[in-house]
PAROZA-871750 format. One record per residue (C-alpha): residue number from 0; residue in one letter; x, y, z. Coordinates in pm, whole numbers, plus 50000, padded with zeros to 5 digits. Example, Ala and Ser with C-alpha at 12.3 -4.5 7.8 and 13.67 -1.06 7.14 Angstrom:
BEGIN
(node 0,"A",(51230,49550,50780))
(node 1,"S",(51367,49894,50714))
END
This chain:
BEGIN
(node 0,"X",(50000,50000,50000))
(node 1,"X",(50124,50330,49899))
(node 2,"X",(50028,50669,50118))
(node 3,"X",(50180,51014,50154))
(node 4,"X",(50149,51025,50533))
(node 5,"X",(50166,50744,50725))
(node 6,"X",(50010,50788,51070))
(node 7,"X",(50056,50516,51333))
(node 8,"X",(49759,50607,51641))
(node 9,"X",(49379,50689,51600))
(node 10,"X",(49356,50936,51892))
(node 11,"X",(49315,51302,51915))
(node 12,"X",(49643,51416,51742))
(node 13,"X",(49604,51148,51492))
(node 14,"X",(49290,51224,51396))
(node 15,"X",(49360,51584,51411))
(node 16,"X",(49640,51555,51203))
(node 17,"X",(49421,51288,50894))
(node 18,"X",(49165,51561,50894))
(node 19,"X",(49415,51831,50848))
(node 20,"X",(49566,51674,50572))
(node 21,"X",(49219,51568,50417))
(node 22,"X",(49152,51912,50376))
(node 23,"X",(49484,52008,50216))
(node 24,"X",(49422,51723,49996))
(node 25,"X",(49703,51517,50129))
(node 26,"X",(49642,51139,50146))
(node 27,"X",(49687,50960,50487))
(node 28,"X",(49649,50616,50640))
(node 29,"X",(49590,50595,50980))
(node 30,"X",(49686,50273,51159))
(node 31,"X",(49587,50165,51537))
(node 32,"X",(49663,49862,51710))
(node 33,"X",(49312,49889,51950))
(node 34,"X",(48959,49808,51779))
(node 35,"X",(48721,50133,51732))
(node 36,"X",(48493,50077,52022))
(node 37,"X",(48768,50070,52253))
(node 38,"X",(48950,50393,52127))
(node 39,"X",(48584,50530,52127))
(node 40,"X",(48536,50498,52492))
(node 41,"X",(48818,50506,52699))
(node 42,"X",(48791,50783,52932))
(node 43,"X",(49045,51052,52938))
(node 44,"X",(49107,51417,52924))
(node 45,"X",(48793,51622,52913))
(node 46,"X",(48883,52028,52866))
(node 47,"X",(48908,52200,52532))
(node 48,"X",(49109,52502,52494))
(node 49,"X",(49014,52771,52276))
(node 50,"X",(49244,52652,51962))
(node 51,"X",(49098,52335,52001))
(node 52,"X",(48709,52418,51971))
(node 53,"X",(48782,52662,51673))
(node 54,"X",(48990,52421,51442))
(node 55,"X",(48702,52128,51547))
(node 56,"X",(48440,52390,51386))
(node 57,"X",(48741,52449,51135))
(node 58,"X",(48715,52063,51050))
(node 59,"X",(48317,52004,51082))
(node 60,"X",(48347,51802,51349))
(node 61,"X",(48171,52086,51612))
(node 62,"X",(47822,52005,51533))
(node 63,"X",(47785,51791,51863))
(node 64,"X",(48036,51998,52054))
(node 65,"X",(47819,52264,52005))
(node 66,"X",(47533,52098,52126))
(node 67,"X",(47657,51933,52462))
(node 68,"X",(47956,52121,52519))
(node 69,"X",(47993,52314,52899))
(node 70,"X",(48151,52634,52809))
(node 71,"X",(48290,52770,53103))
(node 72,"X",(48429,53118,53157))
(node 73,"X",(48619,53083,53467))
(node 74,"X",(48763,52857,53728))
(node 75,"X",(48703,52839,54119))
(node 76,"X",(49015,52810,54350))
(node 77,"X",(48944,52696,54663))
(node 78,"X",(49041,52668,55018))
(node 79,"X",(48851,52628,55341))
(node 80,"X",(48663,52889,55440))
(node 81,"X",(48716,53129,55108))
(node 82,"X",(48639,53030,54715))
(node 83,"X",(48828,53286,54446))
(node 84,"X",(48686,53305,54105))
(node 85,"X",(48904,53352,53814))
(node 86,"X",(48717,53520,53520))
(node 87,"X",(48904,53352,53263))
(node 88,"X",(48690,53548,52987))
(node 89,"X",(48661,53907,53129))
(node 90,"X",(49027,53864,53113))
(node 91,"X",(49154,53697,52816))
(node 92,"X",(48823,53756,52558))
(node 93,"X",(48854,53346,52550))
(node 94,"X",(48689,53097,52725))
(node 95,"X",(48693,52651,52802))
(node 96,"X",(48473,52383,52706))
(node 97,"X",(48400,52079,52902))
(node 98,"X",(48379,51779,52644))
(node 99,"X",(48520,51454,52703))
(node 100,"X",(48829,51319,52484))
(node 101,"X",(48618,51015,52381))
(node 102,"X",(48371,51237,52204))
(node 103,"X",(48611,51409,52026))
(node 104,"X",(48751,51083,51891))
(node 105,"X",(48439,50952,51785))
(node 106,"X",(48335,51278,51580))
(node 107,"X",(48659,51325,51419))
(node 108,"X",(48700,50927,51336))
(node 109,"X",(48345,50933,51219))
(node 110,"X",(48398,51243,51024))
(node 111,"X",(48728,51058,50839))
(node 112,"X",(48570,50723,50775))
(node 113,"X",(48258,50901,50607))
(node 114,"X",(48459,51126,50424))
(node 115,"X",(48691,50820,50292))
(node 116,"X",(48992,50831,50456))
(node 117,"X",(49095,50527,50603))
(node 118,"X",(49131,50396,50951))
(node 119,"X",(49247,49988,50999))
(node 120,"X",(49169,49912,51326))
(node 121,"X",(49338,49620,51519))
(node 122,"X",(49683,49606,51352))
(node 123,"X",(49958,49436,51494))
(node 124,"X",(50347,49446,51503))
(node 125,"X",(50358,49780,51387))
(node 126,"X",(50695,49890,51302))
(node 127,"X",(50821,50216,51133))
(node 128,"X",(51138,50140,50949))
(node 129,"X",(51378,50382,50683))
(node 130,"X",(51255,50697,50834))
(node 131,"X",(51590,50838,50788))
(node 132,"X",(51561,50809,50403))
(node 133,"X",(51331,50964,50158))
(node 134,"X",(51122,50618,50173))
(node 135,"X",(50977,50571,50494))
(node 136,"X",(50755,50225,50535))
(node 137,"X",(50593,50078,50853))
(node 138,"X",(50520,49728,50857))
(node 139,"X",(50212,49587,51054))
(node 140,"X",(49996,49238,51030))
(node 141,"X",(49642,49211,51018))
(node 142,"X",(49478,48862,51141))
(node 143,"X",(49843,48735,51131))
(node 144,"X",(49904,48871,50760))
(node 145,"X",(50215,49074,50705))
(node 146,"X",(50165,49426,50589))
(node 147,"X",(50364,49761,50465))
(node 148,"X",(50298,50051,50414))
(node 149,"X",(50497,50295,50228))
(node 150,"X",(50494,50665,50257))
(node 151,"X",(50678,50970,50234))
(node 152,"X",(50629,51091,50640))
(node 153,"X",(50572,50871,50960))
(node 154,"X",(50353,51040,51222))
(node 155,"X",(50420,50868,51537))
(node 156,"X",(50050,50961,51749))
(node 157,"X",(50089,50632,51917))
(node 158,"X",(50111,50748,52304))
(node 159,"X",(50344,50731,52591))
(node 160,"X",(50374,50342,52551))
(node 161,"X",(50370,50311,52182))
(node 162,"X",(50637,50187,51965))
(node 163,"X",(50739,50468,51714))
(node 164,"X",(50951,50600,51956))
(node 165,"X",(51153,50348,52065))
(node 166,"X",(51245,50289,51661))
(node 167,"X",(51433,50629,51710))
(node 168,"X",(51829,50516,51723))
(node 169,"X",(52011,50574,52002))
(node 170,"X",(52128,50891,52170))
(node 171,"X",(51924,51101,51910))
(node 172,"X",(51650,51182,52118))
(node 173,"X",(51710,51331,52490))
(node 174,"X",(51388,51236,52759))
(node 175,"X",(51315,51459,53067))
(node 176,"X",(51111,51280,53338))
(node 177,"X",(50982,51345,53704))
(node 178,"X",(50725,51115,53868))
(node 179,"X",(50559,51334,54171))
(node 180,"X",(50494,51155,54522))
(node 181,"X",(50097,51152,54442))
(node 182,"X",(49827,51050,54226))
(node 183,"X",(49477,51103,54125))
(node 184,"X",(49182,50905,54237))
(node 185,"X",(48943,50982,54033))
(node 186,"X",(48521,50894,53966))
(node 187,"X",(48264,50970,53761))
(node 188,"X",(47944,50962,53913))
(node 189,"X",(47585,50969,53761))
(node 190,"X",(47502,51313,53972))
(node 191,"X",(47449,51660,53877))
(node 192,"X",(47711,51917,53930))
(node 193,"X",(47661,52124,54160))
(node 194,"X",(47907,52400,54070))
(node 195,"X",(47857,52554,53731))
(node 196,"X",(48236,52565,53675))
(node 197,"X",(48550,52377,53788))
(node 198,"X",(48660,52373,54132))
(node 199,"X",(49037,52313,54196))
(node 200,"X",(49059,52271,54612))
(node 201,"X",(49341,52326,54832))
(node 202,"X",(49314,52122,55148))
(node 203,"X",(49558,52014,55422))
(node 204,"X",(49432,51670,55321))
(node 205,"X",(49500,51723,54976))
(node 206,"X",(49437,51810,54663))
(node 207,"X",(49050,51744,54525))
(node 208,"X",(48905,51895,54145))
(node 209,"X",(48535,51919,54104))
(node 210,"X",(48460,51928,53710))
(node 211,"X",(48230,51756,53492))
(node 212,"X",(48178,51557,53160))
(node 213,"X",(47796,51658,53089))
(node 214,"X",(47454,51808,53321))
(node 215,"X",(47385,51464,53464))
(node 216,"X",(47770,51344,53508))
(node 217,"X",(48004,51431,53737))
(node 218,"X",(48423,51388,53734))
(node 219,"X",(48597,51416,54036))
(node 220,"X",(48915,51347,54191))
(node 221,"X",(49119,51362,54501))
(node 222,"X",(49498,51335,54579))
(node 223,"X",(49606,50996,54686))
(node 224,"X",(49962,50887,54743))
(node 225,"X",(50148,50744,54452))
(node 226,"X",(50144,50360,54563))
(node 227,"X",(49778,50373,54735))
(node 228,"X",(49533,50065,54658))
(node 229,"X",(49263,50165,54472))
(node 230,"X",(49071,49831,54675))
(node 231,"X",(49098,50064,55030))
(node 232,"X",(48876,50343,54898))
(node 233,"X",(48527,50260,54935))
(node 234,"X",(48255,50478,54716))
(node 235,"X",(48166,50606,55060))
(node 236,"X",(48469,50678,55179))
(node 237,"X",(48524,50842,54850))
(node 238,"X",(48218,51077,54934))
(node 239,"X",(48338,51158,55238))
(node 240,"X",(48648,51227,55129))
(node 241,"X",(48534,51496,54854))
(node 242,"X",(48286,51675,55114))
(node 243,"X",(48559,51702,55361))
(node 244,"X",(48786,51892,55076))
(node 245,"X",(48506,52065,54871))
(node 246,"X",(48207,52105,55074))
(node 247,"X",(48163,52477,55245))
(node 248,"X",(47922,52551,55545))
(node 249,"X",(47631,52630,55304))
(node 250,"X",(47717,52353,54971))
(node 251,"X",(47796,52019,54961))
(node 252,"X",(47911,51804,54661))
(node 253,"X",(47608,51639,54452))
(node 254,"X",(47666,51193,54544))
(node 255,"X",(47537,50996,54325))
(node 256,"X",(47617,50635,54168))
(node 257,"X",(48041,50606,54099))
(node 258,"X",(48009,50444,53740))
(node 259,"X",(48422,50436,53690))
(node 260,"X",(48725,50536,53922))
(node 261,"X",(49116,50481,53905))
(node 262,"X",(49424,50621,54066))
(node 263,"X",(49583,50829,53780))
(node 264,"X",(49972,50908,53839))
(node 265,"X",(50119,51216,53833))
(node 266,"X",(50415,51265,53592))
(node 267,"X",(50587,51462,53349))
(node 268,"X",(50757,51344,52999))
(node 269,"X",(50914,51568,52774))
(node 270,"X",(51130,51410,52422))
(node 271,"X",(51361,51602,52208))
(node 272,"X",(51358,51648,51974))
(node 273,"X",(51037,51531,51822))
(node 274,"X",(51152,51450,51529))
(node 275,"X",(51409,51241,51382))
(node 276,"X",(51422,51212,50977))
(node 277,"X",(51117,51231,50852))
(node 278,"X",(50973,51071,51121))
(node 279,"X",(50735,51295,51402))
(node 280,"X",(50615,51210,51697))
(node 281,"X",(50319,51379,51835))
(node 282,"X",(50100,51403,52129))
(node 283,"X",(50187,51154,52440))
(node 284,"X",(50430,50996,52254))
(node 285,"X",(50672,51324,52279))
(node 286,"X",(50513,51430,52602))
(node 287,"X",(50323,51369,52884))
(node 288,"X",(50210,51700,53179))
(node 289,"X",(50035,51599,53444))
(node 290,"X",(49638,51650,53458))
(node 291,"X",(49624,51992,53696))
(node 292,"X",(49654,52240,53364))
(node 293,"X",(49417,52022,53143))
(node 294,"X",(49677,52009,52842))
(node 295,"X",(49709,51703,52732))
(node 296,"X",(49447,51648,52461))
(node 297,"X",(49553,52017,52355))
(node 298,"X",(49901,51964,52334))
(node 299,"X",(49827,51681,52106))
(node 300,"X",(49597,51883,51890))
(node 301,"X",(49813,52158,51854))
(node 302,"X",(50091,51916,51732))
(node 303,"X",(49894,51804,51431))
(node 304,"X",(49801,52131,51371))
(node 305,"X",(50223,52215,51339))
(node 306,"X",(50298,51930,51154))
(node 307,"X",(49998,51981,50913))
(node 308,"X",(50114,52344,50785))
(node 309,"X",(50454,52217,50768))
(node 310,"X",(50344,51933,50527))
(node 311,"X",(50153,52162,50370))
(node 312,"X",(50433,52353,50234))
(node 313,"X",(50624,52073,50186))
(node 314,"X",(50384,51960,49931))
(node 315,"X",(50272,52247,49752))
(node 316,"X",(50582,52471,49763))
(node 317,"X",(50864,52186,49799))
(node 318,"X",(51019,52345,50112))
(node 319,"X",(51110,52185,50429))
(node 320,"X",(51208,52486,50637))
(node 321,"X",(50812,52394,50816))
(node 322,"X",(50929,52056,50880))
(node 323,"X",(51292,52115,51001))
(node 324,"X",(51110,52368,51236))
(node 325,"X",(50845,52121,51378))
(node 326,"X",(51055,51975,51663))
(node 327,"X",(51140,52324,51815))
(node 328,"X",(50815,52514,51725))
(node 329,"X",(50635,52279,51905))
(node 330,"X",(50861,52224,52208))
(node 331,"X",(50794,52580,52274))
(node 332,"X",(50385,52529,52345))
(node 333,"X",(50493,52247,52540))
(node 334,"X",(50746,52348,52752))
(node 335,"X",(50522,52654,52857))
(node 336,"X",(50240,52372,52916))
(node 337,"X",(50474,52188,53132))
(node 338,"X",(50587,52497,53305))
(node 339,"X",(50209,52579,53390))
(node 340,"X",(50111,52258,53456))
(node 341,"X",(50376,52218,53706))
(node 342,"X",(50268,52537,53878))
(node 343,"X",(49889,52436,53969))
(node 344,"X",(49986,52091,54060))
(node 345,"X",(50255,52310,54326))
(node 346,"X",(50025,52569,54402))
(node 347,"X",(49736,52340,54504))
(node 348,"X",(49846,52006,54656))
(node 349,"X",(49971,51837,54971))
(node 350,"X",(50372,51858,54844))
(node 351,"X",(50487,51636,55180))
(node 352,"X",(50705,51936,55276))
(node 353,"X",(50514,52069,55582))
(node 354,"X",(50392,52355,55697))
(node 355,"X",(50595,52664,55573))
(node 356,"X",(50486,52519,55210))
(node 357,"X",(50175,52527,55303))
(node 358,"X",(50193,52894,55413))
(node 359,"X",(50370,52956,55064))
(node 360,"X",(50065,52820,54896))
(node 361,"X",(49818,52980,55094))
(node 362,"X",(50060,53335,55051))
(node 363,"X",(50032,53259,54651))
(node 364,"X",(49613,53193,54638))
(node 365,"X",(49574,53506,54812))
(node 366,"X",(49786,53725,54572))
(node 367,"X",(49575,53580,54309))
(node 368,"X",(49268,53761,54410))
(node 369,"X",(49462,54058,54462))
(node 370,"X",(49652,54060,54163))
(node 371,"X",(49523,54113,53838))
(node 372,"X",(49833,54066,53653))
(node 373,"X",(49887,53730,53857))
(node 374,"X",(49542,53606,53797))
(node 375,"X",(49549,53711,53434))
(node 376,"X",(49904,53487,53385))
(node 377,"X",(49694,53173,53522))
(node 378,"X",(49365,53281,53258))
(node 379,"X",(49591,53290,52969))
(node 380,"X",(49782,53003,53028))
(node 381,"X",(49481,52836,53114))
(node 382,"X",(49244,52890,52803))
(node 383,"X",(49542,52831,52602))
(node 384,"X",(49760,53091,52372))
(node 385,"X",(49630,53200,52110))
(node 386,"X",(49729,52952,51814))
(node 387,"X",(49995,53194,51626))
(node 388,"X",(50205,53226,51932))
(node 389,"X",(50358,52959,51767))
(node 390,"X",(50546,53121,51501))
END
C-alpha cells in the first residue's frame, strides 16, 4: 500500500492531524493497534482550549460539541473557608469547554471514515522502518498477515507506551522525566454538578478537582499517594472524602452512583527532539504533563496542527524549512504547558514538605485575588495561547 502520510495512532492528534491533511488534499492512512469501540470509549482528558474548539468547527466536526459542550468562563480556587473566582473570559476575551476526549475521537474518526479516509483498526506488530531516508515504510499484520505501508512521512501519534519511539536510534533523542509523590483518584458519578464551573481545592488533606463531563455526570478526583490501593477506597469513603475537601458551610458536593474510578499518576515526559528524519512524533508519545493544567488532549491537537502546515508547504511549495522547524516550534507550546502545569499541581496540593509550604501556597492563592496581573498569567495560560504564538 502506497500513502503520503503514514500515521501510526487513531487518537486526538492522529485524527487531528488525517483531517488536516484531508483538507489540504494530502492522502493519509491511519493505523491503530486497539479496535474502534475501545479507542471510542476510553475515558480521558475532558477540557478544550480555545484553539481546540475553533479548528474542530474548522474541521466540521463541532456540530455535537456545540450541542453538549459546557463552556465555562472561569475557574474556582478553593480553600477552606474562602472560594476565588478567576474570570478567565473578562480577562483573556477566550473561554473553556467541558467535552470529554472520547467524544472528540468519535466525531473526528466518524467524520474521516465518512469522508473516505481510512482507519484499519486492530493492527499488529507495527513497526516504522527507513525513516531516515526519503522512503519511509511501517510494517504491521492484520489477522496474522504481514503488511507495509509505504509513505513519504511517519507520524508517530501512538502514546506514551507506543512503539514509534523506541524505533528512534540511540542517543538522538534526549527524555526529561519526574514522577511526583501523588496520584489522582478519580470517579465519575451519575450526579448533577453542583458547581457551574470547575473547582480546583486546596486542602491540608490534599488536593480534590470538582469538574464535569455533561449536566447529569460528574468527574471528580482527590489526591492519593502514589502507591495507594485503589481496593481501600470505598465509594463512601470516597464521598466523604470529597465533602471534607470541597464542601463549604452552606454547599455540599452532589453523590450519586460512581460508574468508573482509578488512581491516575502524576508525571511529566518531555522528548527532544520530536523528530528524527522524517519521522514525528506527536502528542503523548513526545510528552506527557500531568492532569492539573488540562493540556494534554491540547498539546496533542496543537501538534497536528504544526505538523499539518509544515506538510503543507512541503507539498505544495517543495520546502522543508516547516518541517525542520516542527521539533522546536512545538517544544515551545509544550514546555510553557509543562511549566504551567507544574505550577497548579505546586500551588494546590499536599507537596509532603510541611507547613511553611503550606503557608507559601496559601501566601500565593491570596495574591491571586489581589493581583490582576497574577490572575490574568493563570487565565491565559489556562484557556490556552492563542494559536499563532507559535510562530
Amino acid at each position: 500500500m502506497r500513502t503520503q502520510v503514514g500515521i501510526v495512532g487513531a487518537g486526538p492528534a492522529g485524527l487531528t492531524l488525517a483531517l488536516l491533511l484531508r483538507r489540504e488534499a494530502i492522502e493519509a492512512v491511519v493505523l491503530e493497534n486497539r479496535t474502534r469501540e475501545y479507542v471510542e470509549h476510553r475515558v480521558r482528558a475532558g477540557l478544550l482550549e480555545q484553539n481546540t474548539v475553533d479548528l474542530m468547527h474548522e474541521l466540521g466536526v463541532g456540530e455535537r460539541l456545540a450541542r453538549q459542550g459546557l463552556q465555562h468562563d472561569g475557574i474556582y480556587l478553593r480553600r477552606p473557608g474562602r472560594t476565588l473566582h478567576i474570570p478567565i473570559t473578562d480577562l483573556t476575551g477566550r473561554h473553556v469547554t467541558i467535552y470529554a476526549q472520547q467524544e472528540v475521537v468519535r466525531d473526528m474518526s466518524a467524520a474521516l471514515l465518512e469522508g473516505g479516509g481510512t482507519i484499519h483498526y486492530e493492527v499488529a506488530d507495527v513497526a516504522p522502518h527507513d525513516f531516515d531516508s526519503d522512503r519511509p515504510r511501517i510494517t504491521y499484520s492484520v489477522d496474522g498477515n504481514g503488511e507495509e505501508l509505504c509513505c513519504d512521512f511517519i507520524a508517530g501519534c501512538d502514546g506514551f507506551h507506543g512503539v514509534c519511539r523506541e524505533f528512534v536510534p540511540p542517543g538522538v533523542l534526549t527524555e526529561h522525566e519526574y514522577t511526583y509523590p501523588f496520584g489522582w483518584l478519580g470517579i465519575l458519578a451519575q450526579a448533577s454538578p453542583a458547581t457551574d464551573e470547575l473547582i480546583y481545592a486546596w486542602h491540608e488533606h490534599g488536593f480534590a478537582l470538582y469538574s464535569m463531563r455533561s449536566p447529569k455526570v460528574s468527574r471528580l478526583y482527590v489526591q492519593v499517594p502514589q502507591d495507594e490501593d485503589l481496593n481501600l477506597w470505598s465509594d463512601d469513603r470516597i464521598w466523604e472524602e470529597l465533602q471534607r475537601r470541597l464542601a463549604t458551610d452552606d454547599w455540599r458536593v452532589n453523590e450519586g452512583q460512581i460508574i468508573d474510578k482509578g488512581i491516575t499518576p502524576m508525571r511529566t515526559f518531555v522528548c527532544e527532539p520530536m523528530q528524527y528524519g522524517n519521522l514525528f512524533l506527536l502528542g503523548d508519545a513526545a510528552h506527557i504533563v500531568p492532569p492539573t493544567g488540562a493540556k494534554g488532549l491540547n498539546l496533542a491537537v496543537n501538534d497536528a496542527r504544526l505538523l499539518a502546515a509544515a506538510l503543507r508547504r512541503w507539498y505544495q511549495a517543495g520546502s522543508r524549512s516547516g518541517l525542520e522547524r516542527f521539533s522546536e516550534t512545538a517544544l515551545r507550546r509544550v514546555w510553557r504547558a509543562q511549566d504551567f502545569s507544574n505550577y497548579m499541581t505546586q500551588l494546590l496540593h499536599d507537596l509532603g514538605r510541611g507547613p511553611f509550604d503550606r503557608k507559601l501556597q496559601l501566601a500565593r492563592l491570596d495574591y491571586l485575588g489581589r493581583s490582576t496581573a497574577a490572575a490574568t498569567s493563570l487565565a491565559e495560560n489556562y484557556a490556552g495561547l492563542p494559536a499563532q504564538d507559535d510562530f
